[in-house]
C-alpha positions in Angstrom: -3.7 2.1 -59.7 -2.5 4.8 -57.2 -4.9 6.2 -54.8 -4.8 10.4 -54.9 -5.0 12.4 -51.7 -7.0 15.1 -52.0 -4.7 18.2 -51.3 -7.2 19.3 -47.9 -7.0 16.2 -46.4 -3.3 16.2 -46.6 -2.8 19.2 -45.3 -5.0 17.4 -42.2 -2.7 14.7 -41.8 0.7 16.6 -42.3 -0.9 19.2 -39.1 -2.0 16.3 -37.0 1.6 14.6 -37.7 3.0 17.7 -36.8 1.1 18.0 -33.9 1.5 14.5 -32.5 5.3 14.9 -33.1 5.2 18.2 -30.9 3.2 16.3 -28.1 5.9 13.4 -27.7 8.9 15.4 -28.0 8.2 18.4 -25.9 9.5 17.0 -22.0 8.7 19.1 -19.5 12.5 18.6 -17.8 12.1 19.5 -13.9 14.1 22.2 -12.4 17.4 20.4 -10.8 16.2 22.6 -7.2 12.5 21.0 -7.5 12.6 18.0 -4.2 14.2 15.2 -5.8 12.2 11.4 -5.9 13.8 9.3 -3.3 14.2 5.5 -4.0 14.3 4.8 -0.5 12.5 5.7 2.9 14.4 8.2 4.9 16.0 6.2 8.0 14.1 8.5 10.3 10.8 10.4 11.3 9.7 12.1 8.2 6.3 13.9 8.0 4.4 13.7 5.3 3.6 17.3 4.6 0.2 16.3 1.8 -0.4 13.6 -0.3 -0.8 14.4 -4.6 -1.5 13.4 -7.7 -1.0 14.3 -10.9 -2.1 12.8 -14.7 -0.7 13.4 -18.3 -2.1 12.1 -21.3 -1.8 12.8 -25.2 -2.6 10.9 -28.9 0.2 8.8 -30.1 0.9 7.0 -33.6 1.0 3.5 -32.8 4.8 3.6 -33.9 5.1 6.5 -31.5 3.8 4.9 -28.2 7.2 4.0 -26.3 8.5 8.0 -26.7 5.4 8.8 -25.7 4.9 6.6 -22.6 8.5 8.3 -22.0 7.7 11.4 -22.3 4.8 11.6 -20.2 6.5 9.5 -16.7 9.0 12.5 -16.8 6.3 14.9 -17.3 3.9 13.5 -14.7 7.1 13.0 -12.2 7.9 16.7 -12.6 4.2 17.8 -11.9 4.9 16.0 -8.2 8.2 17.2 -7.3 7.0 21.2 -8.2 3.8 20.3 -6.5 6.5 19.5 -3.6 7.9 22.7 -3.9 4.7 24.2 -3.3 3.9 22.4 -0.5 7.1 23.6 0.9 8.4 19.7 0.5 11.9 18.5 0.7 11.3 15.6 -0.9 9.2 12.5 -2.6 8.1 8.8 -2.3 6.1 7.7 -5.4 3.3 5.4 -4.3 1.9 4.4 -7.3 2.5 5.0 -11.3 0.1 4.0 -13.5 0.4 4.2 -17.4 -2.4 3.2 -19.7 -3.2 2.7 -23.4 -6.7 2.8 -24.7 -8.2 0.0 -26.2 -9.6 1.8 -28.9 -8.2 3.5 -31.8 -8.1 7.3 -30.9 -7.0 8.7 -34.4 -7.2 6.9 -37.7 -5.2 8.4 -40.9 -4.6 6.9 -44.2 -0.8 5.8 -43.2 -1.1 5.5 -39.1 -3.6 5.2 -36.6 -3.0 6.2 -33.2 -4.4 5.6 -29.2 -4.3 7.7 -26.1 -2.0 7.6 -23.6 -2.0 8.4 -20.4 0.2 8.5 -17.1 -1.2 9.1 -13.3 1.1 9.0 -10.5 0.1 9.4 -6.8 2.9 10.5 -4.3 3.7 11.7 -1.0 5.3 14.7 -0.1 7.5 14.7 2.8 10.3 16.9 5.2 13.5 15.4 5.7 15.2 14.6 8.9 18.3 13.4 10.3 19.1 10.3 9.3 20.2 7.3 11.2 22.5 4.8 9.0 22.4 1.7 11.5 18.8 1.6 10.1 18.1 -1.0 7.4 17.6 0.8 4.1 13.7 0.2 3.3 12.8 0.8 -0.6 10.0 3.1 -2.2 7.5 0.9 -4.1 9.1 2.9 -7.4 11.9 4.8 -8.0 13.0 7.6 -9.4 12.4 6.6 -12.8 8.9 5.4 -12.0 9.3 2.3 -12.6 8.6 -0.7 -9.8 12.0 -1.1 -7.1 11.2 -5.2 -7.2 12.5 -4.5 -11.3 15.4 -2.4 -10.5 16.5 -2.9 -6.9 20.1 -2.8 -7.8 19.8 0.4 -10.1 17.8 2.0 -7.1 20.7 1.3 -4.9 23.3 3.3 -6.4 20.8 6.1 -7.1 19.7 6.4 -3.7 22.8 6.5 -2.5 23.7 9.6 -4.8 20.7 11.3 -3.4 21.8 11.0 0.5 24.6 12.5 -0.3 23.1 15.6 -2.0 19.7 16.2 0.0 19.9 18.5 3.1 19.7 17.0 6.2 16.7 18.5 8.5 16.4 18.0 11.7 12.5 17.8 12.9 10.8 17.3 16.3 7.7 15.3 16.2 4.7 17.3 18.1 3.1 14.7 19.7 0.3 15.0 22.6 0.7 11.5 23.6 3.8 10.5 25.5 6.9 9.1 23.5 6.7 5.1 23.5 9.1 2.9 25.1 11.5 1.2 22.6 11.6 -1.5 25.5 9.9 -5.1 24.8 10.8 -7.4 28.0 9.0 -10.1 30.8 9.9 -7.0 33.2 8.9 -4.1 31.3 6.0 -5.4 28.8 5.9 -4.5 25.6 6.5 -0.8 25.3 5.5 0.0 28.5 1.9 -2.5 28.2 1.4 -5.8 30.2 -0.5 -8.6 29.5 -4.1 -8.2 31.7 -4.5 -4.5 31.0 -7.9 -3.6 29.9 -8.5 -1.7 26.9 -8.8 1.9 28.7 -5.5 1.2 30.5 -3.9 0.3 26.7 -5.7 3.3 25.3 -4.1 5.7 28.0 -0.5 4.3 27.2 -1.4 3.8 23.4 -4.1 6.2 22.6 -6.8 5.1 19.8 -6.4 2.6 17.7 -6.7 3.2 14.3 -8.2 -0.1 13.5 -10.7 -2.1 15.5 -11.4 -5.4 14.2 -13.9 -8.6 15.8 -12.0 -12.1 15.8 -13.7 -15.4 16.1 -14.0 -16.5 20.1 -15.4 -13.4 20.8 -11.7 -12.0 20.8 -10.8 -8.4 19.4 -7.8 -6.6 17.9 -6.5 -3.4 17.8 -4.0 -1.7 15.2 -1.7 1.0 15.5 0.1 2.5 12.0 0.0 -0.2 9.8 1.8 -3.2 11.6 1.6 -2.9 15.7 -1.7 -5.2 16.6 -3.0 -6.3 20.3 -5.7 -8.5 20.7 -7.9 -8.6 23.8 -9.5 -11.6 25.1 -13.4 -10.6 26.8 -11.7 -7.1 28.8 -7.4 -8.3 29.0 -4.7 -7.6 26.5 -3.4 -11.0 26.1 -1.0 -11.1 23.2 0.8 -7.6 21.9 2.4 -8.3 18.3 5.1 -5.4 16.9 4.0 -7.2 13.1 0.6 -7.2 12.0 -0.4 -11.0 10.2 -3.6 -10.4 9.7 -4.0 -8.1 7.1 -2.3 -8.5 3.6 -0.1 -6.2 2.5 -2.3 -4.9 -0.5 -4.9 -3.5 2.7 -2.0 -2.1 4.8 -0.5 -0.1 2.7 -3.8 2.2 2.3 -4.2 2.5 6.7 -4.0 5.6 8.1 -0.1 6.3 9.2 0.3 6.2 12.4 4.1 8.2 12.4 4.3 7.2 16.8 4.3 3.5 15.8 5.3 3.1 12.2 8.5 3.3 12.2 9.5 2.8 15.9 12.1 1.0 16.7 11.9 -2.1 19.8 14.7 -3.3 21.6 14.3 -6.7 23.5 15.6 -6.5 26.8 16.8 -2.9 26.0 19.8 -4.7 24.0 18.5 -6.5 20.5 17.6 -4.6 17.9 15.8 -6.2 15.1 17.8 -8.7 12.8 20.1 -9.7 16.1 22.2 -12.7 15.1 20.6 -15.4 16.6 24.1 -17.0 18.1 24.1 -13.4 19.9 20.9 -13.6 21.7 21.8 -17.5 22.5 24.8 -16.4 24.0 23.0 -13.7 26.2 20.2 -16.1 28.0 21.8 -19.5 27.7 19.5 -22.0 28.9 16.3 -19.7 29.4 16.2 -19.8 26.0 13.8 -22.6 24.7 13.7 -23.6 21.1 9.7 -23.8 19.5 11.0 -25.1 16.2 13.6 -24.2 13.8 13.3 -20.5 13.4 11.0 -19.9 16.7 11.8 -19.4 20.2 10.5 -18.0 23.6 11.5 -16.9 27.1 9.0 -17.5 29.1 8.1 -15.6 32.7 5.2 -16.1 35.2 2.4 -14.5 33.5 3.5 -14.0 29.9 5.9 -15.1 27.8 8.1 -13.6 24.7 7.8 -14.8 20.9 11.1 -14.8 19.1 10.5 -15.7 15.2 13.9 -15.9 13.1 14.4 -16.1 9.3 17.4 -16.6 7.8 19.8 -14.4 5.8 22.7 -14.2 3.5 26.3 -12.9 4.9 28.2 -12.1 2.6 31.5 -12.3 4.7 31.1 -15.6 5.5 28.4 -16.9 2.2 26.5 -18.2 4.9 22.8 -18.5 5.9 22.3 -16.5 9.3 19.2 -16.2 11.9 18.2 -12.8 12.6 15.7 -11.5 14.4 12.5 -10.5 12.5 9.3 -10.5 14.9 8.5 -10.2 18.8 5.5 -11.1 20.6 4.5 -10.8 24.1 1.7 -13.1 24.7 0.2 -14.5 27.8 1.3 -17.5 29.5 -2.1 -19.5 29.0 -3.0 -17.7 25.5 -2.8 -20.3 22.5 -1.1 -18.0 19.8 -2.5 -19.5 16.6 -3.6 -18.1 13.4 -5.9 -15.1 14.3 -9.3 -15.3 12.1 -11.6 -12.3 11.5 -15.3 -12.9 12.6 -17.0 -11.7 9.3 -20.7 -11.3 8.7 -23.0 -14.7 8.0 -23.3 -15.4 4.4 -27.2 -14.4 4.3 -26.7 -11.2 5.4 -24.1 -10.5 2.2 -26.7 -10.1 0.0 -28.0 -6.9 1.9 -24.6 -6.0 0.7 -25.4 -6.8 -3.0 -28.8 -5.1 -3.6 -27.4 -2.2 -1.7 -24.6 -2.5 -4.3 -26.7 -2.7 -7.3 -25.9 0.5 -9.4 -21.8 0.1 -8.1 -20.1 -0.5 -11.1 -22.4 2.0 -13.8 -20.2 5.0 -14.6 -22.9 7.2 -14.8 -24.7 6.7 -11.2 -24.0 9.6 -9.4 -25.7 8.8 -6.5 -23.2 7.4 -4.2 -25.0 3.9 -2.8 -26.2 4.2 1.0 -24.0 2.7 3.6 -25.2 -1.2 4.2 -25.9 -2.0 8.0 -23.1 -4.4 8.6 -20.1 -2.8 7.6 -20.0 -1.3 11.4 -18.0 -4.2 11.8 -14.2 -4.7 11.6 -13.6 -0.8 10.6 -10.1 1.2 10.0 -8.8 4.5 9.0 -7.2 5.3 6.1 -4.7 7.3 4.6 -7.0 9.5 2.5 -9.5 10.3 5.5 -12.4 7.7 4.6 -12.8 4.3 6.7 -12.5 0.8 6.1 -14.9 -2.0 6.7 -13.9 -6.1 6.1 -16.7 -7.6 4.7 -15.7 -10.7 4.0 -12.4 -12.5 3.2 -12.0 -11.0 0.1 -14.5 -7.9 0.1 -14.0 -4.5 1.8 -15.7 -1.7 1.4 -14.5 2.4 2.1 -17.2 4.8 3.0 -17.4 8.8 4.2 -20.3 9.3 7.3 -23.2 7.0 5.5 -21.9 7.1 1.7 -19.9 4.5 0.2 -16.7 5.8 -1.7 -15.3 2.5 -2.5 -15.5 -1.1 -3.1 -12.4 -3.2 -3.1 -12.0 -7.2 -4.1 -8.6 -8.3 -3.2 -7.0 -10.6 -1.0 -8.2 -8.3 2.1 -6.5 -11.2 4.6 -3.3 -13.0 3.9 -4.0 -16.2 2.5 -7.0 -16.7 0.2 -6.9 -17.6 -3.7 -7.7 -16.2 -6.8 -11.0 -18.5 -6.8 -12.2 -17.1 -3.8 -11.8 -13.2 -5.9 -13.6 -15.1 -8.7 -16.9 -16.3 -6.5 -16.9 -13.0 -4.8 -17.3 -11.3 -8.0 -19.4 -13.6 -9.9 -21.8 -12.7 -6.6 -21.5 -8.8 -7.0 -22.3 -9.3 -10.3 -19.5 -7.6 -11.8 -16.8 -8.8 -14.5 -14.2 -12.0 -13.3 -11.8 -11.9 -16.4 -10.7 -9.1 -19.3 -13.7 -9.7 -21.9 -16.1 -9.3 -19.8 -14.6 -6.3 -18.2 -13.9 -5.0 -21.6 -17.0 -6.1 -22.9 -19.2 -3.5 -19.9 -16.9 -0.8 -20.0 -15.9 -0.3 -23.5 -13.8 2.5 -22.8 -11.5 1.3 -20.7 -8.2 0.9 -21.0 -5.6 -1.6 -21.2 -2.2 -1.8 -20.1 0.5 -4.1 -18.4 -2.8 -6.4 -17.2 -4.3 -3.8 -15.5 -7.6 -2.7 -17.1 -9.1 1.1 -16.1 -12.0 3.2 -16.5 -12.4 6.7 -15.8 -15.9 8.1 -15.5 -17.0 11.5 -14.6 -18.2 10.5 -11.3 -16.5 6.9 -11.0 -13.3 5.0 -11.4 -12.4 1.2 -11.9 -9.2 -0.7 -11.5 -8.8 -4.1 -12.3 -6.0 -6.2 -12.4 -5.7 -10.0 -14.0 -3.1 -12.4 -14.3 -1.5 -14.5 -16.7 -4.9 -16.5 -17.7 -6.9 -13.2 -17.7 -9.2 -13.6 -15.2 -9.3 -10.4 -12.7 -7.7 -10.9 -9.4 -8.1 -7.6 -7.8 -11.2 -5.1 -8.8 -11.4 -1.4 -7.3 -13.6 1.3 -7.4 -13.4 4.4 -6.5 -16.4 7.1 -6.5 -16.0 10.9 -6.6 
């Protein structure tokens, strides 16, 4: 027997069909003079004039979802680059692009039913300068499309390629109050100017403040500059300067403050190798002085320090054959026993001051931001969006403003811990380990390309899990 519509609620569904179908198809296509998306780093100094955001979202019919996905990246993308314009930008570097589905049915018909999508993308918003091609090209963590450069590193090539040769080339001095650096690592010079033996204030004078200040075990310290340079002391000496920073994962570094005097600077060893130097050149240049550590490791060594040379090997394509370049530099004192540095983290009893200060986290409508716990004085750095970091444990950092906690991250905070240890530390919090439970507490939350996210007024939660669905990073973020 045929089911009759009654003629009112068709009228509904033909205005919301219409209106959906007006929501997906209307692109908001970006002026071609807006600052274009780069796909790779300028080879240069570039300032980074602001940092934005900007979200899009709208209902979509089930069988409607990939135009509309579509539709909003190009929408949200053109948001940024006339934000850009305003800023008085010449150009941008998407950060992060996130596109969600919700979990739950948004609009329900007779024929279709239909979810919300939405898009946010975070960018930043730099000045050009002039470039210098012998640089290696260094990719954006997305493209131009918005979608991941590990995905579509050979498309991005091509693209960014098109865009050098259109953008307009801007020549910038950097206003700095410290002195330039050296470029110079050496046994006679030190490392950019610093010798092994100097005591913090003398590193500070040459250096200026660190932007990260973190305890080691043996009662040693280290300092970090940008996102990579890192120095430990030993009681009151510098006794091992590092130009690459292995302590932190990459997941942390990417959120520390920018430090534009280190982050890009380029060392020469001796005043002669640049970074990925053949390994057969630098052989040919000290001869015998050079002493092999192991396969891809080697040192020249002087009265009171010595210099780390680690190597890793690379495809020519002239030749299709494996090369050793140059990668990493140390200057390290002669007596100093470079090992794997560990952070000294707060005793496991005093954690769970950490988790009844923690106690209303994760509840979307708290809007009292949890007081700042006593022990994250410890291991603290500065990040990009003006709060502070503190390490509280292996896998456990939280981000705070004066005495307010902002944010709570679970992640692999140092280089080399596993998935079980993101699972304990969570368990402990009290908050969800895999998607059901996750989806279970918040049951507006969406769902998309295993990432799971909640927005609350006051409050938002990030959670990624992997193939087996249990949630290997958690972040939230309070308002």
């Amino acid at each position: 027997m045929e089911t009759l519509v009654p003629m009112h609620s068709a009228r509904v569904l033909l205005f919301v069909g219409v209106a959906l179908n007006i929501t997906i198809s209307s692109v908001c296509h970006a002026d071609a003079g807006l600052p274009p998306v780069l796909n790779s780093y300028p080879k240069c100094d570039y300032q980074v004039v602001r940092y934005a955001e900007a979200t899009d979202k709208t209902v979509a019919r089930d069988d409607d979802i990939a135009t509309a996905k579509q539709t909003l990246l190009q929408n949200t993308i053109a948001k940024i680059r006339q934000q850009a314009a305003e800023a008085g930008a010449n150009a941008v570097i998407l950060t992060d692009v996130q596109g969600v589905i919700s979990n739950s049915e948004s609009l329900k018909t007779i024929r279709h039913s239909g979810r919300e999508v939405k898009y946010r993308i975070a960018a930043e918003l730099i000045t050009l300068c002039q470039q210098d091609n012998d640089l290696p090209t260094v990719y954006a963590p997305y493209n131009s499309a918005g979608q991941k450069q590990a995905e579509t590193r050979q498309a991005s090539l091509t693209t960014s390629m098109q865009f050098a040769v259109s953008l307009p080339v801007v020549t910038h001095t950097e206003q700095v109050e410290s002195a330039p650096l050296s470029d110079t690592i050496s046994l006679q010079h030190g490392f950019y100017g610093a010798r092994v033996g100097m005591t913090p204030p003398q590193v500070q004078a040459l250096f200026g403040t660190p932007d990260a200040e973190l305890a080691l075990e043996k009662e040693q310290t280290a300092w970090i500059y940008g996102q990579e340079h890192l120095i430990v002391f030993a009681g009151n000496n510098a006794v091992a300067f590092h130009q690459s920073n292995n302590l932190l994962s990459a997941e942390i570094k990417k959120r520390l403050l920018e430090n534009l005097r280190f982050q890009q600077h380029q060392w020469r060893l001796d005043d002669t190798f640049r970074r990925r130097a053949p390994l057969t050149e630098i052989k040919a240049f000290y001869q015998e002085k050079l002493i092999s550590v192991d396969q891809y490791q080697f040192s020249l060594q002087g009265d009171d320090s010595q210099l780390i040379l680690n190597f890793a090997p690379y495809l020519d394509i002239k030749s299709n054959s494996n090369q050793l370049l140059l990668v990493e530099i140390s200057l390290v004192a002669t007596h100093y026993a470079v090992g794997k540095l560990q952070l000294a983290l707060p005793a496991a009893d005093s954690m769970l001051q950490v988790k009844n200060s923690l106690q209303t986290l994760a509840n979307p409508d708290e809007k009292r931001l949890a007081t700042l716990p006593q022990i994250t004085s410890l291991n603290r750095s500065k990040l990009r969006d003006g709060n502070r970091l503190s390490v509280l444990s292996p896998v456990l950092a939280v981000s705070y403003n004066e005495s307010h906690l902002v944010g709570l991250t679970v992640t692999n905070i140092l280089d080399d811990y596993a998935i079980s240890d993101i699972q304990q530390q969570l368990k402990f919090l009290g908050l969800p380990a895999n998607r059901a439970d996750f989806m279970a507490r918040f049951a507006d939350a969406f769902d998309s390309l295993n990432q799971l996210t909640l927005y609350g007024d006051n409050v938002e939660i990030k959670a990624t899990y992997n193939q087996d669905e249990l949630i290997d990073s958690l972040n939230i973020s309070w308002y």
